[in-house]
C-alpha positions in Angstrom: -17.4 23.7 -36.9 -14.4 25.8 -37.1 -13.7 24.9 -41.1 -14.4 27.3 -43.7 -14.6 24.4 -46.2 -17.0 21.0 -46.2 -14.2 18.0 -44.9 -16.6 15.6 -47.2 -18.4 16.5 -50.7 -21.1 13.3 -52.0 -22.8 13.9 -54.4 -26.0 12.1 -53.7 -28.6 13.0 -56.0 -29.2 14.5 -59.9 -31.9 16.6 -58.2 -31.9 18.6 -55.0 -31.7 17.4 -51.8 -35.3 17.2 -49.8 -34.3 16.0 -46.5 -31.1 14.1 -44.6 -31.4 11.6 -41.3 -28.1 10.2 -39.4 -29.4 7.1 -37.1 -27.9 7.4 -33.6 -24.9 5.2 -34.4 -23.4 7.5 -37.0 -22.6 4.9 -39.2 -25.4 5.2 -41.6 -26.8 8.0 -43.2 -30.2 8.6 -45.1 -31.0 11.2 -47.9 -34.2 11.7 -49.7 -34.4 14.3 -53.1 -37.2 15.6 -55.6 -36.4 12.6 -57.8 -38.5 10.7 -55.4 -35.5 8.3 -54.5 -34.2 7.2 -50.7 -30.6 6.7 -51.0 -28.5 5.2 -47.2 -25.0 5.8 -47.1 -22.5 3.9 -45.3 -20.4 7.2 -43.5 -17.0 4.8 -42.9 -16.3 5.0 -46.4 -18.9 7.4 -47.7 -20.5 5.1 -50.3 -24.0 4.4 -51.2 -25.3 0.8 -50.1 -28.7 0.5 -51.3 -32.0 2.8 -52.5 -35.5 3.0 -52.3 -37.9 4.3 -55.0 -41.2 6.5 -54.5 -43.8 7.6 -56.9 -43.5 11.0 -55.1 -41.1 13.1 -54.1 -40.1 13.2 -50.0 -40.2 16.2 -48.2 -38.7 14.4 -44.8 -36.8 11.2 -43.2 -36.5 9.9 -39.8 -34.7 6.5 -38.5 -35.8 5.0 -35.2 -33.5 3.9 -32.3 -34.0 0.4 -34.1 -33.2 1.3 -37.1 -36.3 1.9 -38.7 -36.6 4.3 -41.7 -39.6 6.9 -42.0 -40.3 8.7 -44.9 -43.4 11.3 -45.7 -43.9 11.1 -49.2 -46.6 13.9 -50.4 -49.2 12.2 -48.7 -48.0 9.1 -47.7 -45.6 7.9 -44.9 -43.1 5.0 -45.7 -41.3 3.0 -43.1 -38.6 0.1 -44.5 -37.5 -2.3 -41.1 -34.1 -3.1 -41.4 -33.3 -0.7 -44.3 -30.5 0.8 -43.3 -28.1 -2.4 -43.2 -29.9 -4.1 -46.1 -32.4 -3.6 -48.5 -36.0 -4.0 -48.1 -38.0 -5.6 -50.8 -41.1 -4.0 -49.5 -42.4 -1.0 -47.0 -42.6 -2.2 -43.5 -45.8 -0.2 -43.0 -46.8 2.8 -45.0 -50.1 5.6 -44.0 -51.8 7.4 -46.6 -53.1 11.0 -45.5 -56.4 11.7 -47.9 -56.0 15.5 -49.0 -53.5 16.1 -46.5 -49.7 17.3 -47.7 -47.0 15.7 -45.3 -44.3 18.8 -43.8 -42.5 16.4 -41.6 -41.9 13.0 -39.8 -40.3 12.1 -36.6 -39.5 9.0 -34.5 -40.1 9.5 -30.4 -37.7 8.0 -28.5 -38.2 5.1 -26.5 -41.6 4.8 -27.7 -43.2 3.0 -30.6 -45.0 5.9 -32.0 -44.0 8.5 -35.1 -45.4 11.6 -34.9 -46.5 13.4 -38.8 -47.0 16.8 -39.0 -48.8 17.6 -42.2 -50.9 20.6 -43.9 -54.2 19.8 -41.6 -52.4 20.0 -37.9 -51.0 16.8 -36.2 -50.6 12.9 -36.4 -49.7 10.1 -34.2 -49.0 6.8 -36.1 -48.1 3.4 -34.2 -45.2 1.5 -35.1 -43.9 -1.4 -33.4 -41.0 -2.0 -32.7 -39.3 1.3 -33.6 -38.0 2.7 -29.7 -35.7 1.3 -27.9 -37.6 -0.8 -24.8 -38.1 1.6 -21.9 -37.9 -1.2 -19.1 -38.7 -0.5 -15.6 -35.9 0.0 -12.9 -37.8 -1.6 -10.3 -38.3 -4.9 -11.9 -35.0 -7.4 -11.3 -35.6 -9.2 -14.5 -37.8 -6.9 -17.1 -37.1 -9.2 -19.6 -38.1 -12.3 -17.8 -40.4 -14.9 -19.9 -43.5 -16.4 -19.1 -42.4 -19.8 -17.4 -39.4 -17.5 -15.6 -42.6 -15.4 -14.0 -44.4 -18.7 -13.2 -41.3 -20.4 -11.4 -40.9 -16.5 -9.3 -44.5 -16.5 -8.3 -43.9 -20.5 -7.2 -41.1 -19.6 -5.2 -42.0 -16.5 -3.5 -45.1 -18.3 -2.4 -43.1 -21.4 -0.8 -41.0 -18.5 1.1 -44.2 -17.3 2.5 -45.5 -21.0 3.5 -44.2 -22.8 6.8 -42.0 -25.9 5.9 -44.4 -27.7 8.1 -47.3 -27.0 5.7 -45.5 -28.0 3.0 -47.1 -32.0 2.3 -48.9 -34.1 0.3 -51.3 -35.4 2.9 -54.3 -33.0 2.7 -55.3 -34.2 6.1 -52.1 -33.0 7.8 -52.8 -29.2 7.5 -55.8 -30.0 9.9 -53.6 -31.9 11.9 -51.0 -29.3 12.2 -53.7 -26.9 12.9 -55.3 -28.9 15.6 -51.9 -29.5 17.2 -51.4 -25.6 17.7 -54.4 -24.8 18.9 -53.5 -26.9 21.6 -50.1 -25.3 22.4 -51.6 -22.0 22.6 -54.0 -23.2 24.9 -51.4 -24.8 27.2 -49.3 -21.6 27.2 -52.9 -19.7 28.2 -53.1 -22.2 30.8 -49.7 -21.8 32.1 -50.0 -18.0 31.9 -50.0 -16.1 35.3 -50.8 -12.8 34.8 -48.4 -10.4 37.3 -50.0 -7.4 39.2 -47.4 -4.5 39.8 -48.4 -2.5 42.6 -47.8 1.0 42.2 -44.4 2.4 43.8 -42.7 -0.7 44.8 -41.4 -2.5 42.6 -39.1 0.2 41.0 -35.5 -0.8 40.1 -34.5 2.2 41.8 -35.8 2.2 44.8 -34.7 -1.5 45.3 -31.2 -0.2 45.3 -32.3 2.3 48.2 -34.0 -0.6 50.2 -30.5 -2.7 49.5 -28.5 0.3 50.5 -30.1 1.5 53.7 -29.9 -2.2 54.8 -26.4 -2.2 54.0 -25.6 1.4 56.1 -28.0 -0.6 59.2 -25.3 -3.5 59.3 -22.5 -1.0 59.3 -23.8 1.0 61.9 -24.1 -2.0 63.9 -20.7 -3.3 63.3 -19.2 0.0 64.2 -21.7 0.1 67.9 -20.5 -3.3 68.9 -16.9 -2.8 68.2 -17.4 0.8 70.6 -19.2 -1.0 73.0 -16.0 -4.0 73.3 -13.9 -1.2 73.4 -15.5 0.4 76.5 -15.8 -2.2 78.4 -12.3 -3.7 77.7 -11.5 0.3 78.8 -12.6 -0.3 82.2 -11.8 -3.7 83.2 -8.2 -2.7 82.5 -8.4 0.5 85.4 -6.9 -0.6 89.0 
């Protein structure tokens, strides 16, 4: 920011100020102090909607892709579904950590999973519910339901089946079977194989056979039309 001076002052809490979360929309806005209070503001108009209250104080916040609120009291996590547009009555889910003081909390993306970093190393706590649903691009229809899958799996087998087999006379698949075992066995006994013999029966050398014929009967023409001419030559002599 290029502003020497805060654009917006809200005062949010008597106490100091522990920890601050924006969800992903930017219209609501989480802050947490020593008081042990959650407070969400509404950022259009910058006025508080609603507030939680904690026996401790919170040292971090976190909100989901859908919308869920995380907070690590001390040594407990707290998580409100729906709390951002409404007020919970009650924690969604909440974690206690025995001996263990909670640093910080965060929401992985496109996963159901919040990951709590505390005094003793690292935790991994499930949540459903809280990403955003990672769907695969390969599938047409991710979202499909169960009797959508059914009526796909129905179809793509009748694609796969001959419209012949398709009947409800069990008898007639035998049938049909029997009736193409003998067609193939006609075409087998119609079959006569072809035996090539080896350098005659080139396409090429067809054309040579055509065209040496064809230079024969011209050099014929050409000795019968000299032989007229001769002897027309010496009838006409006195």
């Amino acid at each position: 920011p290029n502003q020497s001076k805060p654009l917006v002052r809200v005062l949010c809490h008597r106490g100091l100020v522990s920890a601050v979360a924006v969800d992903q929309s930017g219209n609501y806005m989480s802050t947490a102090g020593l008081d042990g209070l959650v407070r969400v503001w509404g950022l259009r108009m910058y006025t508080r909607l609603h507030q939680y209250r904690t026996s401790q104080s919170v040292s971090s916040l976190s909100i989901s892709q859908r919308g869920l609120l995380a907070a690590g009291c001390t040594t407990d996590v707290k998580i409100w579904q729906n709390g951002l547009s409404q007020r919970s009555s009650s924690p969604y889910m909440q974690h206690h950590f025995t001996g263990q003081h909670i640093a910080d909390v965060k929401f992985c993306p496109f996963e159901d999973v919040l990951g709590v970093g505390h005094s003793q190393g690292f935790a991994s706590l499930l949540i459903p519910g809280a990403g955003e649903a990672n769907f695969d691009a390969l599938e047409v229809n991710p979202y499909q339901t169960k009797k959508q899958k059914r009526e796909k799996e129905v179809k793509q087998l009748l694609e796969k089946i001959p419209s012949e087999l398709i009947t409800l006379d069990s008898h007639a698949i035998d049938h049909h079977g029997a009736v193409i075992g003998e067609e193939k066995e006609s075409k087998d006994a119609k079959f006569q194989p072809r035996y090539r013999t080896k350098g005659r029966s080139g396409s090429a050398r067809k054309q040579d056979r055509k065209e040496a014929m064809k230079d024969q009967k011209r050099r014929e023409v050409i000795r019968q039309s000299l032989g007229s001419s001769k002897e027309s030559g010496l009838h006409s002599r006195p």
